[in-house]
N, C-alpha and C positions, 0 to 999 in steps of 0.2 A: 470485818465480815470475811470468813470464812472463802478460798476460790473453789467455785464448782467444778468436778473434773469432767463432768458431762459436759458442760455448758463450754469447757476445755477443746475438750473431745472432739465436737459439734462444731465448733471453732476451726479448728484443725481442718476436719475435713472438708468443709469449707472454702477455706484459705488452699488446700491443694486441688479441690475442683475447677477452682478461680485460674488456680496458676496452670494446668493442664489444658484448661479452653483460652487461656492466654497466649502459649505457647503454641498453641494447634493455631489457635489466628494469626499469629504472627509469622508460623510457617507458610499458611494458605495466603497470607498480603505477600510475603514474598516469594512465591511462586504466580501469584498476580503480578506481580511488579515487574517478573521475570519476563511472563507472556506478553505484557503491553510493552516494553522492551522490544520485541523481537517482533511484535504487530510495528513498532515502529520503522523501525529497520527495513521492514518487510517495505512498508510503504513508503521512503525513503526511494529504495530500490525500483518502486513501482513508476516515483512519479519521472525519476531520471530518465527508465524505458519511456514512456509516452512520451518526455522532450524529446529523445530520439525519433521517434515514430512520426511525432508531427513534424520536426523539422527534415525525416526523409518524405515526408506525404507532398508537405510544401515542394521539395525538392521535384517531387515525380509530377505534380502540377504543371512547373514550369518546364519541364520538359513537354510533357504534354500537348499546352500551351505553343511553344515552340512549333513541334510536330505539325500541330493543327494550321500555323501561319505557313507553314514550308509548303504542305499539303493547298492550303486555300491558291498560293505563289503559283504553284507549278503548274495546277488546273486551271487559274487566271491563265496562262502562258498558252495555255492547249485552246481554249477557246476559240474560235476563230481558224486556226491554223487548218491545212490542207493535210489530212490521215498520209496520203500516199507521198508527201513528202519526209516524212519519218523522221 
């Protein structure tokens, strides 16, 4: 049997539609792959900031904390006492 060159032809361009929507997705997956990459990173970056953050939050807590016992100390201290002795 005889090859059709239509059926060829038809074939053909085909097989290069294929490979141009192939190529185009394989550029678009890796320009995807690039961005969730760099979404990575990003949030990587992000969560390190907030360990910081919460372990200065903590930090200003306890100072705080502190403050507030020094404060409650000193006014326990004044209670009572005579103003014009100073």
């Amino acid at each position: 049997m005889p090859e059709d060159p239509i059926a060829h032809g038809e074939l053909a361009a085909l097989t290069r539609r294929f490979e141009e929507v192939d190529q185009k997705n394989d550029r678009e997956f890796g320009i995807i792959k690039s961005d969730l990459t760099a979404v990575r990173l990003q949030v990587g970056n992000l969560d390190q900031k907030v360990d910081r953050l919460e372990s200065r939050l903590e930090e200003l807590g306890q100072k705080m904390d502190r403050n507030q016992a020094q404060i409650v100390e000193l006014l326990t201290r004044l209670v009572g006492q005579d103003p014009s002795t100073g």
